[in-house]
Structures are given as structure tokens and as C-alpha cells.
N, C-alpha and C positions, 0 to 999 in steps of 0.2 A: 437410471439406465443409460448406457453408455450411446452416444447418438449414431445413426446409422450413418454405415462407412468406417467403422472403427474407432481409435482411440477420437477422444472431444481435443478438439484445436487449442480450447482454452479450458481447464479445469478448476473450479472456482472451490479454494477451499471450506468445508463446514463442520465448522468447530462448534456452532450454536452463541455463535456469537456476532449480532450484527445484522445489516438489512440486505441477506445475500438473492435477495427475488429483487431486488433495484438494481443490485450489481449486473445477475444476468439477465434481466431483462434490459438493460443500459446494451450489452454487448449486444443482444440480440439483436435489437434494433437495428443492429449497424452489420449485420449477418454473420458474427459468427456461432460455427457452431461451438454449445457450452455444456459441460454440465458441471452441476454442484455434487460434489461429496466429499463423502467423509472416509473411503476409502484409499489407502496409501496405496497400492497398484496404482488405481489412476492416476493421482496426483505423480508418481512416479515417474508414466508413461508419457503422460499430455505438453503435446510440444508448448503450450504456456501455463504458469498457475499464478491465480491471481489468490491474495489472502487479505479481504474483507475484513471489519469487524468494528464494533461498536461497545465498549463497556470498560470492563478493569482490566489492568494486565496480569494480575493474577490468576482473575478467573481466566482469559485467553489461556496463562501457560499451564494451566489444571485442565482445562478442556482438549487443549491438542495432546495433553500428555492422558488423557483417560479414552481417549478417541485413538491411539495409537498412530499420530499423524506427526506429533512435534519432528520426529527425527526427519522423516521426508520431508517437511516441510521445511526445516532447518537446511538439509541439502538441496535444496534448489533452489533456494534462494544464494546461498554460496556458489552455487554450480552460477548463476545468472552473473553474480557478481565478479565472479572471474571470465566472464564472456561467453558463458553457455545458454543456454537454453532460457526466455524472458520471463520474468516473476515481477509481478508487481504488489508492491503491499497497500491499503488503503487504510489509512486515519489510525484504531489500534493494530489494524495489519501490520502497518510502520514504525509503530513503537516499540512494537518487542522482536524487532530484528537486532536491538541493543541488547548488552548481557542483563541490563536490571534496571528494573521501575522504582520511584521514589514512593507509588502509588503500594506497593507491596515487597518491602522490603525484604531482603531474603530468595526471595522468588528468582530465580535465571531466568533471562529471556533465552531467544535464539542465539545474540551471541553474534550475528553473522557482521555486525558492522560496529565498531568500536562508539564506545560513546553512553550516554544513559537518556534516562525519561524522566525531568524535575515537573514538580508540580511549576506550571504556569502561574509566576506571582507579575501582579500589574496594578500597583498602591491605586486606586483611584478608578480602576475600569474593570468592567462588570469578568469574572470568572464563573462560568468558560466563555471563553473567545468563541462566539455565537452568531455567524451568519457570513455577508460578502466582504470579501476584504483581497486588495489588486496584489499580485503575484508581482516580484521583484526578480527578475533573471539573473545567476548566477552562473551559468554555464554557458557556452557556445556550441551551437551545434548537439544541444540534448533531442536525442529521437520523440521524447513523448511529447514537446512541446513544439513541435515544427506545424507551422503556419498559426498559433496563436497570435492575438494580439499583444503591442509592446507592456499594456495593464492589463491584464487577465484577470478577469474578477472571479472567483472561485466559491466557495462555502463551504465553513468552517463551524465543528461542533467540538472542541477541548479541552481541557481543564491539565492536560498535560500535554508535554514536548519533547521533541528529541532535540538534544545535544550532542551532536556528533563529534568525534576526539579528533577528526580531519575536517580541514577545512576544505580540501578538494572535492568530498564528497556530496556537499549542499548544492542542490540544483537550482532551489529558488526558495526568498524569504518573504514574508510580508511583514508591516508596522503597526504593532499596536502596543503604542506606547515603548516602542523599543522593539527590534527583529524579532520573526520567532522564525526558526525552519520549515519549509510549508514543503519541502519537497527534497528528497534526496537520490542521488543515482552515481552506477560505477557501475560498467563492465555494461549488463542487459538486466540490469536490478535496478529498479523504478522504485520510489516509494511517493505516495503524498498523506500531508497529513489533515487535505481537506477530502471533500467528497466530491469524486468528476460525476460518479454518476448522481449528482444533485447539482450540481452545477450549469448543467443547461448546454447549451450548443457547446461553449466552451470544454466542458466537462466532456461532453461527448465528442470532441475532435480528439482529445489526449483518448479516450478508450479506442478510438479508433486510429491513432496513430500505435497505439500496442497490440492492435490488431497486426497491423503492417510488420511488426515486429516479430510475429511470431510464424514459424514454418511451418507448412501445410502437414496434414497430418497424412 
């Protein structure tokens, strides 16, 4: 139910995929008002949408396409990316903002940011990349990470990555065993491909920094 006073501030998409009661209870903490659905009205409406999610990126793009949500959600995260209205993707929210996964071949992502999703190979270290690993700044003056520390220690759960086709676009990377993209951003499109809201104070200063980001409803 949409919270009183109107449209929700931040609208949190549910595709059924993912820990979307950590995401909005993460935001609530920090007051804003949220809700989850699965409704393209809202997610339309809602001055922010965040897209969660936790699994394969096939299933994601089978569930937002049977949930009749892929196309809103495809445009708003474009709308963001061109400096409109803030979207943030989280972990496979992130991944299938590219046109295809190596995890389900075939499959179209959103499409919305050039680049793909390789399986994560690391001869010699355990897959998936499983727990805290320090955040490497690649951007200046990025919105969702202003007053982090200079190592941000974050948490991370993947067996896949994004490979973005621009290099302007990587916000921040970490090392294991060699970079992997831990964050990407353009325009008011946010993505990580660890979990803030598992991540602790840290985690919660970035949600609360896209709090700030988003305009009052």
C-alpha cells in the first residue's frame, strides 16, 4: 500500500528476487518513506527506485518480464542515467543493466549501460567472491559515496561481474586477485555490486547518501 501523503519517496522494485525486507528496512531506518512493489504505476511515479536482487540473471529478466515491470524499470534507470530522476541498482539489480549475462546466454538484460556480466574466474581463490573486501575510488565527487572512508570495506556475495564497455563509467573497484567493478555510476544511476544494506554503518551512509538524492515527493 502506497504510504500516506502520496506517491513513496523511494520505491523499491519486487521482482521476487532477492532480500527486499533488508533493503527497505536498511532505508527505513534512515526515515525514508518506502515501499516495495511490484507495480509499474509506482515504480513509474516514485521520485527514486531502487532494484534489489539476489540470484541468476535469467531468472531476474523472466520475473520483471512476467511481473510486467522490465520496461518501467528499463526506463528509469535510463531516465537516471541521463540525469533524471535516482535509481539505484543493488548486487544482480546491477548486473542486468547490461544487455546479456554470460550466466544465461541468450537472455537480454536491460540494456541500459553498455558492457556484459562474465562469470568471475580467480585460478586459485574461492568463487564467489564471498564477504568484506575495501572499495578503490574511481570517481571524484561521486554523490553516493561522499563522507565514506578512503577504504570502505563493503560485502560482497558473486560469482558474476559487470564489465562495463566505458571506462568512465566505474565508480569504484576492488582486488581479488586482480579488479573487479564493485560500483558503477552516470548521470543519477548508481549501481553496486556489493550489499550497503549488509554492510554496516558504511553501507548505510551510501543509502543515506541516495536518500539525499532523491526529491521530496
Amino acid at each position: 500500500m502506497t504510504t500516506p501523503g502520496g506517491v513513496p519517496r523511494i520505491a523499491i522494485a519486487d521482482y521476487g528476487m532477492g532480500n527486499l525486507h533488508s533493503v527497505r528496512n536498511a532505508f527505513e531506518s534512515l526515515g525514508a518513506r518506502v515501499e516495495v512493489t511490484s507495480e509499474a504505476s509506482v515504480l513509474e511515479a516514485a521520485p527514486g527506485v531502487v532494484l534489489p536482487g539476489v540470484g541468476a540473471f535469467g531468472d531476474a529478466m523472466r520475473e520483471l518480464e512476467a511481473r510486467g515491470i522490465r520496461e518501467v524499470v528499463r526506463a528509469r534507470a535510463a531516465e537516471a542515467l541521463d540525469g533524471g530522476r535516482p535509481f539505484l541498482g543493488i548486487c544482480l539489480g546491477m548486473q542486468v543493466l547490461v544487455p546479456d549475462g554470460e550466466e544465461d546466454p541468450g537472455v537480454r538484460g536491460l540494456g541500459v549501460v553498455a558492457g556484459s556480466c562474465p562469470r568471475l574466474v580467480r585460478p586459485g581463490r574461492k568463487v564467489p567472491h564471498m564477504g568484506w573486501n575495501a572499495l578503490e575510488m574511481r570517481q571524484q565527487g561521486n554523490a553516493l559515496f561522499e563522507g565514506l572512508p578512503e577504504k570502505a570495506y563493503v560485502y560482497f556475495v558473486h560469482s558474476y561481474h559487470v564489465a562495463p564497455a566505458r571506462d568512465a563509467v566505474v565508480a569504484a573497484t576492488v582486488d581479488y586477485d586482480g579488479p573487479i567493478v564493485a560500483s558503477i555510476h552516470g548521470g543519477r544511476l548508481h549501481a553496486t555490486q556489493f550489499h550497503p544494506e549488509k554492510s554496516q554503518a558504511v553501507g548505510l551512509r551510501m543509502l543515506g547518501n541516495f536518500i539525499g538524492l532523491v526529491p521530496a515527493a
